[in-house]
C-alpha positions in Angstrom: 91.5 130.9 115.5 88.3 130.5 117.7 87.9 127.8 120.6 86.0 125.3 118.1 88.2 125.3 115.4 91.1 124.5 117.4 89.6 121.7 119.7 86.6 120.1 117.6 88.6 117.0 116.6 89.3 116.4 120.6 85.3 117.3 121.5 85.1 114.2 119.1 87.4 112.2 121.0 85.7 112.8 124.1 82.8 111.8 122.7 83.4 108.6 121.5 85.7 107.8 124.7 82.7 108.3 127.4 80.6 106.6 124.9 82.9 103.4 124.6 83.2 103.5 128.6 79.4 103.8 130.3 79.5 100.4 131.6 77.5 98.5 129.1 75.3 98.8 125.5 74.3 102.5 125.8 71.1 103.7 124.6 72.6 107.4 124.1 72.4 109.1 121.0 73.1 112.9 119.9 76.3 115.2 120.7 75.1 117.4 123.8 76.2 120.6 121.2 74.0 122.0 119.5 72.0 119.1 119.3 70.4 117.1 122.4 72.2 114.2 123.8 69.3 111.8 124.1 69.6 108.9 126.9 66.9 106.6 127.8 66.7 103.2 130.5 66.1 100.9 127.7 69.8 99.6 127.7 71.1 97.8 130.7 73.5 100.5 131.3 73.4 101.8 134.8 75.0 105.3 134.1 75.6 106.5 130.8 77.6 109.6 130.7 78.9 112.1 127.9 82.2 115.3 128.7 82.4 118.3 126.6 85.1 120.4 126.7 83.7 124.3 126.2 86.1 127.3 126.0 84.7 131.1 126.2 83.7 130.8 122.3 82.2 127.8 122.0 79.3 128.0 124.2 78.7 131.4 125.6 75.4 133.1 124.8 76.5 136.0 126.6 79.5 136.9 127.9 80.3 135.1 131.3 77.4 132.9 131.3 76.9 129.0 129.6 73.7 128.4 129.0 72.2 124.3 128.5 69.1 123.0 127.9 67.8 120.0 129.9 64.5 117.6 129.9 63.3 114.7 131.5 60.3 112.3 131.4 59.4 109.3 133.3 56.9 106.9 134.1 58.0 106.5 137.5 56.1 107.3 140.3 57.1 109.2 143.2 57.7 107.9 146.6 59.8 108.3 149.8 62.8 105.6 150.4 63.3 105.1 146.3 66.4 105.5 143.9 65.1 107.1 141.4 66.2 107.4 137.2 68.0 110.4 137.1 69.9 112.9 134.6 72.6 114.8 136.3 74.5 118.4 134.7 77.7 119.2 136.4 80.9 121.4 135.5 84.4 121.2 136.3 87.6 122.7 134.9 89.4 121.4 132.3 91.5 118.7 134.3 88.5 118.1 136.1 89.1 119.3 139.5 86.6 121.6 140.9 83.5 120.1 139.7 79.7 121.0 140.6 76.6 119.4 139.7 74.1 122.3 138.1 71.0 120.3 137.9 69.3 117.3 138.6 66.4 115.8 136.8 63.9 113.5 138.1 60.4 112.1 138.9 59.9 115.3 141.4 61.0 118.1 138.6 64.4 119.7 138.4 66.3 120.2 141.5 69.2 123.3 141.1 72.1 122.7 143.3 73.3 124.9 146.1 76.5 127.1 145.4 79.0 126.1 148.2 81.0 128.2 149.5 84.5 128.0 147.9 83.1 126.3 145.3 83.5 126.3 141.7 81.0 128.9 141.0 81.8 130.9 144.3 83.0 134.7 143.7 80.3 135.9 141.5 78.9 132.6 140.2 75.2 131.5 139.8 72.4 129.2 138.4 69.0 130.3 137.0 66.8 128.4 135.1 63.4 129.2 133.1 60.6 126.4 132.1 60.9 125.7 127.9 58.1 123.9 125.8 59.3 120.1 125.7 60.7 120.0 122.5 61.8 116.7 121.7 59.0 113.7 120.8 60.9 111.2 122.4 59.3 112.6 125.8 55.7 112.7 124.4 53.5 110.0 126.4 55.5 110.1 129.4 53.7 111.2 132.5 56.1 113.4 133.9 57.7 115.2 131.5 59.5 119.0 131.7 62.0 120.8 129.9 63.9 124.3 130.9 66.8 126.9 130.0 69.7 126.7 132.5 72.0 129.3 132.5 75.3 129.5 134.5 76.9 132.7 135.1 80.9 132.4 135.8 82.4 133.9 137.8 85.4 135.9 137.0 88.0 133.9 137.2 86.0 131.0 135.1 85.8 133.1 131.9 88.8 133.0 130.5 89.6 129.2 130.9 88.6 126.1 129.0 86.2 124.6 131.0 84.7 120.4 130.9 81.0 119.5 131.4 79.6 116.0 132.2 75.9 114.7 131.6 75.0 111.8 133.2 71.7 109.6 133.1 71.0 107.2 136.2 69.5 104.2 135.4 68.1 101.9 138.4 67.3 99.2 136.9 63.3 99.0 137.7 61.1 98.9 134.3 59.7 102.1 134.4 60.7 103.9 130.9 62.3 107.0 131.9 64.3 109.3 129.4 66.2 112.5 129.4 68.2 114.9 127.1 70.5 117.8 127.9 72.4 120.0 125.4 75.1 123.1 125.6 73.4 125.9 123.7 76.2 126.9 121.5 76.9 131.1 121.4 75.6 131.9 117.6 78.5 132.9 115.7 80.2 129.9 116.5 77.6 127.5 115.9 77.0 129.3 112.6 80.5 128.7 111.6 80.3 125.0 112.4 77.2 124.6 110.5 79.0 126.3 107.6 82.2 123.8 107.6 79.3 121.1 107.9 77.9 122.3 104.6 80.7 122.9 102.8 82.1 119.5 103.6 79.1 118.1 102.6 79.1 119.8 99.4 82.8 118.9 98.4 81.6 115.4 99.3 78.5 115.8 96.5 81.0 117.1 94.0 83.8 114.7 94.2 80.7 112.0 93.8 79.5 113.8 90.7 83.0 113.7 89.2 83.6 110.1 88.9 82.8 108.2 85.1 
């Protein structure tokens, strides 16, 4: 039985748990798989966050390497001495412990992290990432705007493990609209499958509806 079929009804947990405990109304909408989870500064939320829990199935789109897409817009402006809106990609293990920030998104573009040494990603680990058409309207009209591909490559001993990640949007409290999504590209056969269960679900749902006098 595949990673997604045994942990989907914890992924929802998860979800609804960092949802219920940002800190305030949060403006987030969306999963983060397979589809984009969408946060924005128009609720007074200062960080809204969202935790997947991936395992070698779920979001692989080759083997050893996650891949996530990420975008960010903003009418801020950029200047030295500033906090600025943010939307932050990191990974840990499943506890937790160990964990990295990938990527950073702001007003001066996408900023990858450096591997440390003895790091999570150290012995064979790496980040690369490659500029994508901005895909979602949401971030049409705002000044700054970018999207890209980032793919992590795990090391060895990362591969076989369940692994967490954590996407978290900054909010500094100026009133300058800024907005950002980020999403775990799921690997194909597995997102087919869920899409499938969605369906059929859906269709049982249309049929029991059609049944009643």
């Amino acid at each position: 039985m595949s990673f997604l079929r045994q942990n989907w009804g914890r992924l929802a947990t998860t979800l609804a748990i960092a949802g219920s405990t940002s800190g305030g109304v949060s403006a987030a909408t969306g999963s983060g798989f397979g589809t984009a989870w969408l946060a924005d500064t128009s609720g007074p939320s200062t960080l809204q966050s969202v935790s997947l829990p991936l395992g070698p199935e779920v979001s692989e789109v080759v083997p050893g390497r996650l891949r996530y897409q990420v975008g960010f817009g903003t009418f801020e402006v950029s200047s030295t001495g500033f906090l600025y809106d943010s939307l932050t990609l990191s990974l840990a293990r499943a506890d937790g412990s160990g964990s990295v920030v990938l990527v950073t998104a702001d007003v001066f573009g996408l900023t990858v992290a450096p591997l440390q040494p003895g790091g999570l990603l150290s012995g064979g680990g790496g980040i690369s990432v490659s500029e994508i058409t901005v895909g979602l309207p949401e971030l049409a009209g705002l000044p700054t705007a970018f999207a890209y591909n980032v793919d992590v490559e795990l090391p060895p001993a990362l591969r076989d493990i369940p692994l967490l990640t954590t996407f978290d949007f900054f909010n500094n409290g100026d009133l300058a609209l800024s907005r950002g999504f980020a999403m775990v590209v799921p690997e194909p056969s597995e997102w087919a499958l869920l899409v499938t269960g969605l369906a059929v679900v859906a269709g049982a749902g249309k049929r029991r509806r059609g049944a009643r006098p």
